[in-house]
N, C-alpha and C positions, 0 to 999 in steps of 0.2 A: 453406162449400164442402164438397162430398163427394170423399172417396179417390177416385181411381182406379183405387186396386189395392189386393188383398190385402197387409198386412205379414207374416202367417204371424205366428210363434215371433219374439218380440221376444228378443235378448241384446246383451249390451254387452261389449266388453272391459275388465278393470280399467284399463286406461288413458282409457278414454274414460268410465267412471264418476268416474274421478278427477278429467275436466277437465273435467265436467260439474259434480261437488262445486265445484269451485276457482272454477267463474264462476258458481255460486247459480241451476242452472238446470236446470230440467228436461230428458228426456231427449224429455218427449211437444211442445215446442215445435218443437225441428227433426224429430222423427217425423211430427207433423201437414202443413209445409211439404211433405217428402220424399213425403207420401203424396196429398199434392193438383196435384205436378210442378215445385213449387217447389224446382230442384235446387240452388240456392244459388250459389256461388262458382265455377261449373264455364266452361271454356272454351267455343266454341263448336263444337267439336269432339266434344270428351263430349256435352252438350246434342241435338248433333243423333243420338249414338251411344244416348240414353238415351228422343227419338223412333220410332226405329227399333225401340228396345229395347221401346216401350209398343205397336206394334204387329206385334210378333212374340214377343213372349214371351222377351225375353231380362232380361241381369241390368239391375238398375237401380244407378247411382251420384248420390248428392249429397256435394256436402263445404259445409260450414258454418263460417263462425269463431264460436268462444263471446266471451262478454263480458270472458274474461281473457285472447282473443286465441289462442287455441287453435284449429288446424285439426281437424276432426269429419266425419269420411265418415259417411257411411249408404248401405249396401249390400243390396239386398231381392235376393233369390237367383232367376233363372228362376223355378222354376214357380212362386215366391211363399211357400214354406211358410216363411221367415224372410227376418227382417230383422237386422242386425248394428251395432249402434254402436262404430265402434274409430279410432283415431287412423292418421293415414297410415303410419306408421314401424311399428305392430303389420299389417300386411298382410302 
């Protein structure tokens, strides 16, 4: 499958590097889902906040669980120039 969107400037919060270490996983597994619209664990409320969001240029959100049970947002910024890996509690 191909992106949808631009991710821009990839960065990570040390906490969401850390919880990526601790579940043996990469950061480009949920960057790839996140970047094909695969928003993850999200209600359906976000979901449809994050439709709107692909056809107006707003922010995007996914949140993911890692394999050691860790919640994982991915947040791609409006105009697209970055994307952010960080845990909910670092926002």
């Amino acid at each position: 499958m191909f992106p949808l969107f631009s991710l821009g400037q990839i960065v990570a919060t040390p906490g969401a590097l850390a919880a990526l270490e601790k579940a043996k996983q990469p950061p480009t597994c949920f960057l790839a889902r996140h970047a094909i619209g695969d928003w993850g664990e999200l209600d359906p409320t976000d979901i449809a906040e994050n439709e709107l969001s692909m056809a107006h240029g707003f922010r995007l959100l996914s949140s993911y669980q890692t394999d050691a049970g860790e919640k994982l947002w991915i947040i791609t910024e409006a105009d697209r120039s970055a994307t952010t890996l960080l845990l909910p509690d670092e926002y």
